[in-house]
VMD Tcl script that draws the C-alpha trace (Angstrom):
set ca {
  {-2.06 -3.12 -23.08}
  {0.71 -5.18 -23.40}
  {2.09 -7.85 -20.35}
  {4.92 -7.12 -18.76}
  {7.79 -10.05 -18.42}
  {7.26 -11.64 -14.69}
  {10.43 -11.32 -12.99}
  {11.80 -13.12 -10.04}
  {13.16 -10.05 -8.34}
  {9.72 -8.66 -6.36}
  {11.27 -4.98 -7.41}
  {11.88 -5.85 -11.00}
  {8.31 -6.92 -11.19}
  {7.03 -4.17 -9.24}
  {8.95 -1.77 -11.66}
  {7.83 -3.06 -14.97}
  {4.09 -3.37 -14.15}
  {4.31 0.25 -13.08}
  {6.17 1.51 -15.71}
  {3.90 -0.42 -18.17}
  {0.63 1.37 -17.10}
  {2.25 4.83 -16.70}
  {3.75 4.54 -20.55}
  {7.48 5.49 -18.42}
  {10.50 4.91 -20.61}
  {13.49 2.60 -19.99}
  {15.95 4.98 -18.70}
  {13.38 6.49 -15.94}
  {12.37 2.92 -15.06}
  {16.15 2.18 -14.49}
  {16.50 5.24 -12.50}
  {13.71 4.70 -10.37}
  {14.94 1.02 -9.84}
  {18.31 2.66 -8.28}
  {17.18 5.02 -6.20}
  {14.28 2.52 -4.17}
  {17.91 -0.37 -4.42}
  {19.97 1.89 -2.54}
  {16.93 3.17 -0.27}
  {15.61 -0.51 0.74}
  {17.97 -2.87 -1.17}
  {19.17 -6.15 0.89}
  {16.27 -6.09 3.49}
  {13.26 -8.05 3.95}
  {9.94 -6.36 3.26}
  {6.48 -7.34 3.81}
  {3.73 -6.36 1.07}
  {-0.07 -6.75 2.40}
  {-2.20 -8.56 0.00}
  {-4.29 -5.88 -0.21}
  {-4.29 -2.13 -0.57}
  {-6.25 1.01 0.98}
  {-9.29 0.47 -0.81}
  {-9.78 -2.75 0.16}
  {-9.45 -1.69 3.89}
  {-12.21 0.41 3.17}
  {-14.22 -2.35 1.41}
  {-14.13 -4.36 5.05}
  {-14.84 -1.19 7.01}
  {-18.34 -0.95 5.08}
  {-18.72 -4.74 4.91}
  {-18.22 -5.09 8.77}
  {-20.60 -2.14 9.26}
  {-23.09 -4.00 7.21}
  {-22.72 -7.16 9.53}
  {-22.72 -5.28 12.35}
  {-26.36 -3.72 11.41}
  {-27.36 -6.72 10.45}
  {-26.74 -8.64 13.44}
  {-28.50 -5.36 15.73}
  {-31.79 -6.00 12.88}
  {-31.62 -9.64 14.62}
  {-29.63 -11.61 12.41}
  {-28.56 -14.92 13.66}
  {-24.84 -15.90 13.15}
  {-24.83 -18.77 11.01}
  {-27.04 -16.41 8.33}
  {-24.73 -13.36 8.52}
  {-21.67 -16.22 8.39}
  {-22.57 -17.32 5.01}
  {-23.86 -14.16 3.82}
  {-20.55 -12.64 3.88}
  {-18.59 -15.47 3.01}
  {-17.18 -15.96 6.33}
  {-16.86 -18.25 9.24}
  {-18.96 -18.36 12.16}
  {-16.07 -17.01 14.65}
  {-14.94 -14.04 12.18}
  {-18.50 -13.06 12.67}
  {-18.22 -12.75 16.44}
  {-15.01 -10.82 16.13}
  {-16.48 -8.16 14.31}
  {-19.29 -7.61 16.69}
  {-16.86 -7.88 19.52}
  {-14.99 -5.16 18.15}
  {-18.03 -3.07 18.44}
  {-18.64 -3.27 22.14}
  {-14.47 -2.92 22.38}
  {-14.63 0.41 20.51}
  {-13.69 3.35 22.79}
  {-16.27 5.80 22.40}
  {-19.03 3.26 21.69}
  {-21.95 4.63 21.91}
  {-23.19 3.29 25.37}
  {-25.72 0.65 25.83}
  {-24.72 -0.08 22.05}
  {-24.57 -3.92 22.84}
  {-25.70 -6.80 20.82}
  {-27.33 -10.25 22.54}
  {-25.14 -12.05 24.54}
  {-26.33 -15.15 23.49}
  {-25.29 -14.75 19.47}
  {-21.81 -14.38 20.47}
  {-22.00 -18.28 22.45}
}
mol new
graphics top color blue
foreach p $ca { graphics top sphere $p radius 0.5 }
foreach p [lrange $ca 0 end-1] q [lrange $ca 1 end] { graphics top cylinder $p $q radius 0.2 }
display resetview
């Protein structure tokens, strides 16, 4: 596949990628381009780095740390397991006990979360 031109217009960018990888000719491209300019043109808009699939990537990866930890699993361990830091690790067993609808008594040690 070929490489589409990198624009400096986000939109432009956007536009060609897309219209690379779904084989979409100039004049639909163009088209396309119009319409999203007049429905969002002139305003600020904020892209997250990543998509829905990675959202579902940290769902399983915090449930892994999360079953982890309940197994016994001291911070520092699940920390550089997963690539992450120390505190990130407490946040995500926070959330647990945060969680409405948490299963009750569904608490980890107190004293990993120091």
């Amino acid at each position: 596949m070929a490489t589409p031109k990198t624009n400096t217009d986000i939109l432009s960018d956007i536009l060609d990628r897309v219209a690379l990888e779904l084989g979409c000719d100039e004049k639909q491209r163009h088209h396309i381009e119009r319409e999203l300019r007049r429905a969002v043109g002139g305003e600020m808009h904020y892209i997250g780095k990543t998509g829905e699939g990675a959202r579902t990537e940290v769902q399983q990866r915090d449930a892994r740390i999360r079953s982890d930890a309940r197994r016994g699993e001291r911070l520092p361990l699940l920390a550089r397991k997963h690539g992450l830091s120390v505190r990130r690790i407490q946040q995500i067993l926070q959330m647990l006990q945060d969680e409405p609808g948490a299963p009750g008594g569904e608490t980890l040690p107190a004293k990993r979360f120091a």
